[in-house]
C-alpha positions as CSV (number, residue, x, y, z in Angstrom):
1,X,-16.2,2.7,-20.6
2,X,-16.9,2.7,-17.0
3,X,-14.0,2.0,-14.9
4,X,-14.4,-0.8,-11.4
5,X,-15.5,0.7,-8.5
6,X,-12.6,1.0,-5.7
7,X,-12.8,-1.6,-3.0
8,X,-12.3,0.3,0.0
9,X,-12.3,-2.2,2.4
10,X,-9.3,-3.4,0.6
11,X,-7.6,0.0,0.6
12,X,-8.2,-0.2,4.3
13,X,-6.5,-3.2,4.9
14,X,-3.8,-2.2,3.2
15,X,-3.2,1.1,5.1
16,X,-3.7,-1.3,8.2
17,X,-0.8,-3.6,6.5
18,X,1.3,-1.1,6.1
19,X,1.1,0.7,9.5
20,X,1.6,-2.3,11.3
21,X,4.8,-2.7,8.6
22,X,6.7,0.5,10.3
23,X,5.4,-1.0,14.0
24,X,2.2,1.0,14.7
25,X,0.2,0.0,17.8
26,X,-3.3,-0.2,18.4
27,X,-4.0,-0.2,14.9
28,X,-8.2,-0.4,14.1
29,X,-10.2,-0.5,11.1
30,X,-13.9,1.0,11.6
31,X,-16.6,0.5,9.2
32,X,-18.0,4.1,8.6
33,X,-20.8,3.1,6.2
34,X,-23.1,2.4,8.4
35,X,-23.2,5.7,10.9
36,X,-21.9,8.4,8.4
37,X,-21.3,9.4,4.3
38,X,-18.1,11.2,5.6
39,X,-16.1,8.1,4.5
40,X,-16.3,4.3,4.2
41,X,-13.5,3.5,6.4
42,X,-11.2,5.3,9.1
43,X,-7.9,3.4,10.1
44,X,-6.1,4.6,13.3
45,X,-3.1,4.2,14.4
46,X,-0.5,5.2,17.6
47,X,3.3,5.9,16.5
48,X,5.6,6.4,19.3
49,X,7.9,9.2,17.8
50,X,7.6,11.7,15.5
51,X,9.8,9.9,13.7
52,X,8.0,7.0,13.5
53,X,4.8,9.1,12.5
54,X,6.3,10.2,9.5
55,X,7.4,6.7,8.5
56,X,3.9,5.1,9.1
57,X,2.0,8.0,7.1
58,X,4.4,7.3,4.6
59,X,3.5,4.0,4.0
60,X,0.5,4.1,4.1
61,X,0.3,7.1,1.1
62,X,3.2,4.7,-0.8
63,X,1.6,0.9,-0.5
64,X,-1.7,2.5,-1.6
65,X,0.1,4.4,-4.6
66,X,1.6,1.2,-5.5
67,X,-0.5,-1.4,-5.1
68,X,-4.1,0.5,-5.9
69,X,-2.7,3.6,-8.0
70,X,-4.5,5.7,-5.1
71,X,-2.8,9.4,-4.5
72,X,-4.2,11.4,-0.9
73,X,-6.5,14.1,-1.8
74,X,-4.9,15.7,1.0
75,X,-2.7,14.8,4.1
76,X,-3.0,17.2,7.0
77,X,-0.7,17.9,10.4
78,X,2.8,17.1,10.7
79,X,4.1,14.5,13.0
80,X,5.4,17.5,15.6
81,X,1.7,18.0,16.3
82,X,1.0,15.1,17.6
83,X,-1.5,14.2,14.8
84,X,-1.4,13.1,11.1
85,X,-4.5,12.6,8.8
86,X,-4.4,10.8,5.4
87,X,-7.6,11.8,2.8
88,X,-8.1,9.4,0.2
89,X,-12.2,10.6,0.3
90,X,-13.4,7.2,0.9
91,X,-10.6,5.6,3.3
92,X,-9.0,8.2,6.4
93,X,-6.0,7.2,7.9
94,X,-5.3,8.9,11.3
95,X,-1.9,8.3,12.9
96,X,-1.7,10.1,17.2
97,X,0.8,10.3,18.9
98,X,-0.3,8.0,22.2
99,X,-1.6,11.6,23.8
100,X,-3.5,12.8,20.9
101,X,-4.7,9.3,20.6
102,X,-6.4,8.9,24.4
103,X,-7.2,12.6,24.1
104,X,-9.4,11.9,20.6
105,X,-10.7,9.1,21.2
106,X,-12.2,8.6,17.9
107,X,-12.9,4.9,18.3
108,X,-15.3,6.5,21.5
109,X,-16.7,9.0,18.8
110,X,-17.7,6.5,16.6
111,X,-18.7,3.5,18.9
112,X,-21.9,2.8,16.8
113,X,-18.9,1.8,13.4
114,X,-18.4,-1.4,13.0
115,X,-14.9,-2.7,14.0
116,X,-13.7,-4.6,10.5
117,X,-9.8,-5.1,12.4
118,X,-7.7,-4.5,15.7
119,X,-4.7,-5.2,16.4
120,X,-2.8,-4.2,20.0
């Protein structure tokens, strides 16, 4: 039996639901297919506190858990860092800290990804 293939894009969206849920800002979705096998998808996201960091990356691993049945391979930094990374291999969730964020710039990095969803 061969099982569906996972619809990324719609894991992304959901991540992107779900941040903006706990009030992330400057939320994006890039489309990675295109420049890099790395992933198909990288949402980012800026949380305000650490606090709020830990909430959002939260979300994001429980909606996905829920609605898809998706657990992180792995989920790196801690929100006193600055940065927080969610691996689900195919989908990356990155949540800054607004530093981190204009100091990264991973939207500058990968200018030549699609932009699938922004919102400010």
């Amino acid at each position: 039996m061969q099982l569906p293939e996972l619809n990324w894009n719609d894991a992304a969206r959901l991540a992107f639901d779900a941040m903006s849920d706990k009030q992330a800002e400057d939320l994006v979705i890039l489309d990675l297919r295109p420049v890099t096998p790395i992933a198909d998808y990288f949402v980012i996201g800026t949380a305000g506190s650490t606090r709020q960091m830990r909430a959002v990356a939260e979300a994001v691993v429980d909606a996905l858990r829920v609605t898809m049945g998706l657990k992180p391979s792995i989920v790196e930094g801690a929100p006193e860092s600055g940065w927080m990374l969610v691996d689900y291999g195919g989908l990356i969730v990155h949540v800054f800290d607004p530093e981190r964020r204009a100091y990264y710039t991973l939207e500058a990095m990968w200018a030549d990804a699609p932009l699938v969803a922004r919102m400010a």
